[in-house]
C-alpha positions in Angstrom: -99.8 60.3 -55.0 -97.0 62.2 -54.3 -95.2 62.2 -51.2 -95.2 65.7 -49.2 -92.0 66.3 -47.3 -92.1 67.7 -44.0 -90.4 68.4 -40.6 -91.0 66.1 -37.8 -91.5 67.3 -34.3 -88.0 66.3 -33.7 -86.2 67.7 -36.3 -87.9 71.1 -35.5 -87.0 71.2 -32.1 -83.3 70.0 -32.8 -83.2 73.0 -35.3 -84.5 75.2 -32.9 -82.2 74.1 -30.2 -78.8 74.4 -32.4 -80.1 77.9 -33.7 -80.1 78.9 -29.9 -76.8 77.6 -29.3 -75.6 79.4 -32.5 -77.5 83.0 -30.9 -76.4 82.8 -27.1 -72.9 82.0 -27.8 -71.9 85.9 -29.5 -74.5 87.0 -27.1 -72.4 85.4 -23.9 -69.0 86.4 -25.6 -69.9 89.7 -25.5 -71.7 90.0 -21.9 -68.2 88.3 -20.7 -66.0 90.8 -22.2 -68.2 93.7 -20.8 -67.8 92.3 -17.7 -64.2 92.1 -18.0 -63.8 95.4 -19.5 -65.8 97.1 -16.1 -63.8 95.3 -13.5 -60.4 96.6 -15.6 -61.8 100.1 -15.6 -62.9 100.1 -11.8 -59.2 98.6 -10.9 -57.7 101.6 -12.8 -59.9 104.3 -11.7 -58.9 102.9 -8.1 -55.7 103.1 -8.7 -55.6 106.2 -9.8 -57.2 107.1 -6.6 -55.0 105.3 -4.9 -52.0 107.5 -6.7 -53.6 110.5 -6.1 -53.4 109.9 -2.5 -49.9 108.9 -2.1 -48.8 111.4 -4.3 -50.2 114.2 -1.7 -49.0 112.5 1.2 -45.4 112.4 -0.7 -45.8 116.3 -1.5 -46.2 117.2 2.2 -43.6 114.7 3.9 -41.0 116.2 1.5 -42.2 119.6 2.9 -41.4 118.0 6.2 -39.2 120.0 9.0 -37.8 119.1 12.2 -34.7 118.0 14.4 -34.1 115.4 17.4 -36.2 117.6 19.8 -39.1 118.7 17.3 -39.9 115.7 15.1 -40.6 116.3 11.3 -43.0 113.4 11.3 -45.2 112.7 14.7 -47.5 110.0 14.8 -51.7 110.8 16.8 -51.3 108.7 19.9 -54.2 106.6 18.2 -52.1 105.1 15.7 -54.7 106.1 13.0 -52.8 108.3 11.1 -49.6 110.8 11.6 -48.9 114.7 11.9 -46.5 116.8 9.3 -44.6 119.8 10.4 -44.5 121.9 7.9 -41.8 124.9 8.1 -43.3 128.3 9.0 -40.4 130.0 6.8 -37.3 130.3 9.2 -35.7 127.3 8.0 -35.6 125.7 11.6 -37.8 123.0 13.7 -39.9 125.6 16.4 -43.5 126.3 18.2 -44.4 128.9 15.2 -44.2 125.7 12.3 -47.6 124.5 11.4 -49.3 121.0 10.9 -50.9 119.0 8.2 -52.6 115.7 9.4 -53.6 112.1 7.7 -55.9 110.0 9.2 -57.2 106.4 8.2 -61.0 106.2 9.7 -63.2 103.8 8.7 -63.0 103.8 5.2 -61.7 106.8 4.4 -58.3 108.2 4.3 -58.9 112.4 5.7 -56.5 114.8 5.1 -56.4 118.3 7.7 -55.1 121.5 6.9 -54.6 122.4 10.9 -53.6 118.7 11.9 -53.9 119.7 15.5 -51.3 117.9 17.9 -50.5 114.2 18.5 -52.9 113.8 21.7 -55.4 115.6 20.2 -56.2 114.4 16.5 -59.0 116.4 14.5 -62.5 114.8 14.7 -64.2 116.6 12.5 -63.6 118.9 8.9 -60.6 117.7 6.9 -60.5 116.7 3.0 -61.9 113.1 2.3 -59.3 111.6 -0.1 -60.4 108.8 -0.5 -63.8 106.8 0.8 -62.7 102.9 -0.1 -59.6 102.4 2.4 -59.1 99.3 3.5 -56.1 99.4 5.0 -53.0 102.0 5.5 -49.4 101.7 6.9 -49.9 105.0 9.0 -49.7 103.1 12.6 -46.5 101.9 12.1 -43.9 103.9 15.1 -41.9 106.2 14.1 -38.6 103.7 14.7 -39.4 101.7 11.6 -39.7 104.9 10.0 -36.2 105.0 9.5 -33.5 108.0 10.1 -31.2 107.6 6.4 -27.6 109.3 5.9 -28.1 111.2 2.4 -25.0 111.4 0.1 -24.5 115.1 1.3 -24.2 114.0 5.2 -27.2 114.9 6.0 -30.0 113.3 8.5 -33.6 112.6 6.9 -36.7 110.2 7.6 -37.3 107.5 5.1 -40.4 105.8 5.2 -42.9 103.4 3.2 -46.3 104.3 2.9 -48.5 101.6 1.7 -52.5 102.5 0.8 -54.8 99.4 -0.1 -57.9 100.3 -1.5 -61.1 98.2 -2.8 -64.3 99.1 -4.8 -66.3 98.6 -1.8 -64.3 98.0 1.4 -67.2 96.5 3.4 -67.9 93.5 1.2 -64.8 90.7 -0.1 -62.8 91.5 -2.9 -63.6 89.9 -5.8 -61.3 89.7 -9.3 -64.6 91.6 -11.7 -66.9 92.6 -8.9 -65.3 94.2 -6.6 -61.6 94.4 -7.4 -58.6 96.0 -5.1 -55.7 97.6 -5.4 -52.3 98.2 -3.2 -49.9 100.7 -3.6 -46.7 101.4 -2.1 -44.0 104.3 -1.9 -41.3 105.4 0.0 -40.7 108.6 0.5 -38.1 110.5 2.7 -37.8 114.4 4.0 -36.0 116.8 1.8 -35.0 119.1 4.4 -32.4 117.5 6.6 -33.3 117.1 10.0 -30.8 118.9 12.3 
């Protein structure tokens, strides 16, 4: 009689175990690279945000006016953000210029139109720029803002804004998860201040 081959229990289950090996590896590759390729997009979509942001606080604090006795740049008693005076269209620091306002709250970084005075910042209305601040520059005092000779003679403020953002500020960063980004400029008035 002829001898039938077969599988033992053993063999089957070692051939079943290596063709699982063989089928999670690409499967893991794959999920690991997705994951990687989400935490790289929510990094740059943050920082684009984060851009975005400094790039309108750099648009008004170049539009910024004033002299030694009406102060181009004025940070809210609270320290949570900082008043721009914005020319009304005499060229000179007076009563008649307007303010725009940024304010770090919670989370979010607020912009205002009508940026009220410095002992009386807005509560309420105001653009949300961004909703996942964690942390801003804006209390610093205006003396480490800097006054800066220009080449031309003239007086200006130079400061550094720095603007730290995360995915989700209320829970720890994390490289894939929940990644953050910092980004810092300086940026200085280009009217002189007289």
């Amino acid at each position: 009689m002829a001898r039938v081959k077969a599988l033992t229990l053993t063999e089957l289950i070692i051939a079943l175990s290596l063709m699982g090996l063989i089928m999670v590896f690409p499967i893991s590759v794959e999920l690991f690279v997705r994951s990687r390729y989400s935490s790289l997009n929510q990094k740059i979509l943050l920082t684009q945000e984060a851009s975005l942001v400094l790039e309108q606080i750099v648009k008004q604090v170049k539009q910024a006016i004033g002299d030694v006795s009406q102060e181009a740049l004025i940070p809210y008693d609270d320290g949570r953000g900082f008043l721009v005076r914005i020319d009304d269209g005499d060229g000179i620091p007076n009563d008649s210029d307007s303010f725009v306002g940024y304010r770090h709250v919670g989370t979010q970084i607020i912009f205002y139109q009508n940026g009220q005075t410095p002992d009386n910042p807005p509560t309420s209305g105001g653009e949300v720029l961004t909703s996942q601040a964690l942390s801003t520059d804006f209390n610093q005092p205006p003396s480490s803002w800097g006054l800066v000779v220009t080449p031309d003679i003239s007086l200006r403020y130079r400061f550094q804004i720095t603007v730290r953002l995360r995915q989700d500020p209320n829970q720890p960063p994390d490289p894939i998860t929940n990644p953050q980004v910092e980004l810092t400029t300086q940026v200085s008035t280009n009217t002189p201040l007289s």
